[in-house]
N, C-alpha and C positions, 0 to 999 in steps of 0.2 A: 574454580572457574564456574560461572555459574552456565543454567543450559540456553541460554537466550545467544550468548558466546559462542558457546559451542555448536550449537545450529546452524551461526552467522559466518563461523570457519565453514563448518561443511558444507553451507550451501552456497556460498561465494562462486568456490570455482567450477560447481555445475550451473550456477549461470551463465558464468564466464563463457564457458565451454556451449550454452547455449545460444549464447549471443555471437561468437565467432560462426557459430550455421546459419544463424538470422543473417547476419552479415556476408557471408558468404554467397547467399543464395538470394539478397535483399527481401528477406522476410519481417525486417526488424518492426515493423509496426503491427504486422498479423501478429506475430509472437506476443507482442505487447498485448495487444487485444485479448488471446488467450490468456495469458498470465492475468490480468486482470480479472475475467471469466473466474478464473481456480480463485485467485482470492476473495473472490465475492459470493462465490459458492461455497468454502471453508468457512467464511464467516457467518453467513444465511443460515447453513444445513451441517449443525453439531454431528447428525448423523452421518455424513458422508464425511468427515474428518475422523470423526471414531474409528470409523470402516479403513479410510486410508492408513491412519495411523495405526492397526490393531498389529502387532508383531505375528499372533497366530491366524489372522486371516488367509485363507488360499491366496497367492499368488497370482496362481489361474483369475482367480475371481476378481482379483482386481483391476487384473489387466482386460479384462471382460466389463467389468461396471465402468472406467478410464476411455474403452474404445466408445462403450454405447454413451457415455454424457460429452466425449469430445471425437467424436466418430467423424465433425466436418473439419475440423482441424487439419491441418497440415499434415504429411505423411510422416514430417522430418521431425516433428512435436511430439506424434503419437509415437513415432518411435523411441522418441526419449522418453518421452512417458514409461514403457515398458523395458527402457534399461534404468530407471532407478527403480522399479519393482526388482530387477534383477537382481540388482546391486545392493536390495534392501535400505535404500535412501529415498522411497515414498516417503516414508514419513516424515521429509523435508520437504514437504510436495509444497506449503505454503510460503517458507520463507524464500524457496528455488525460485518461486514466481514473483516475492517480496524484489528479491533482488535485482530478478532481471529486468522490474519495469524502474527502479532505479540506475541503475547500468543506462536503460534507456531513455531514459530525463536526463542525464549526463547527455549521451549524446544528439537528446537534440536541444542543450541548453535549455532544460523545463525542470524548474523549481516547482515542488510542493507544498502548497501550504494549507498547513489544516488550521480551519474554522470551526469556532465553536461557536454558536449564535443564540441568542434567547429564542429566535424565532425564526420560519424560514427567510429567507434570501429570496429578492426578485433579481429577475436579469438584471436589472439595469446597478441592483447593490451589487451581484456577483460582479458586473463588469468594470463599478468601482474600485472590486477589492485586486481583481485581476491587475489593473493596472497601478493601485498602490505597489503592490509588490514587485511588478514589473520593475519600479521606480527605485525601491528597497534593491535588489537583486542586481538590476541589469540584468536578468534573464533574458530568453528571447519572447517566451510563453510561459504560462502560470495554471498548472492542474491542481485546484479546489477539490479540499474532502471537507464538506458538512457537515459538521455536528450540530445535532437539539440540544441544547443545557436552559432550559424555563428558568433555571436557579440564578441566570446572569441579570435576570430583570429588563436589562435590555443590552446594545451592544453587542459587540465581536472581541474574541479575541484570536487573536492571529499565531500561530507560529510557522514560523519559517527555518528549517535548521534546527540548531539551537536559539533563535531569535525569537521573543516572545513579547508582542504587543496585543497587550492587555488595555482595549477600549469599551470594557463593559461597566454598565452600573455597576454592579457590585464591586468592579474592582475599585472604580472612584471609589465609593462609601469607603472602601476597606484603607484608600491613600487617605482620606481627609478623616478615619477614625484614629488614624494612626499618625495624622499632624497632628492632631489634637489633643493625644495622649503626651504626647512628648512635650506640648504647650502647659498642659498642668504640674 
């Protein structure tokens, strides 16, 4: 089993379990928000993922560094915060928040789709592509992640799911190099 698996077991049902308090308490968009937060700050700041992740780091200390960067957070957040330090399941602290903002794209009907662009996006292309996909899905709503790739020449390419619409230069070039080979 590889560890991407088994991350994806263990942090499931501490979302779960964090989305039934969200729900409970109708926190489920603030928790979103937070969750977002943690994965954008794991991804920004290698060092504060090191730190989370370190198995001999104090405890104390993390639940200390955890209160001072999410200190306006929720009580019910922060609390959980400091029962996977307990639990020594920080160091699922990114995929716990991977999952719970998909949990919560689930329920509010909100599709993903990540873009990969030669260049940035203005509103009015983001609000094109929002509503292709709309179109694609039947979603109700559509949360765009951005990506730079200069290598695409120009275009987008889309994925949704497993669905992957490839309208970039490059990718033409790469269809009509590979009609062409099969013509000779």
């Amino acid at each position: 089993m590889s560890g991407t698996l088994i991350s994806s077991e263990i942090a499931e049902p501490y979302a779960q379990a964090l989305m039934s308090v969200a729900q409970q308490n109708g926190l489920t968009e603030q928790f979103g928000n937070t969750c977002r937060e943690i994965e954008s700050l794991m991804e920004e700041s290698q060092d504060f993922s090191d730190f989370i992740a370190n198995p001999v780091a104090n405890p104390e200390a993390k639940k200390a560094v955890l209160r001072q960067v999410f200190g306006d957070a929720n009580p019910y957040f922060i609390n959980f915060l400091m029962l996977l330090i307990d639990k020594r399941r920080i160091v699922f602290l990114k995929e716990i928040a991977a999952q719970f903002t998909d949990l919560l794209r689930k329920l509010n009907q909100v599709v993903l789709a990540e873009v990969t662009s030669a260049k940035d996006l203005n509103d009015g292309q983001k609000q094109a592509l929002v509503e292709r996909v709309k179109g694609i899905t039947e979603a109700r709503d559509v949360e765009l992640k951005i990506t730079i790739d200069p290598e695409l020449i120009g275009g987008v390419i889309i994925k949704v799911g497993s669905k992957i619409i490839d309208a970039s230069v490059r990718g033409q070039l790469r269809r009509i190099g590979m009609s062409l080979s099969s013509v000779a």
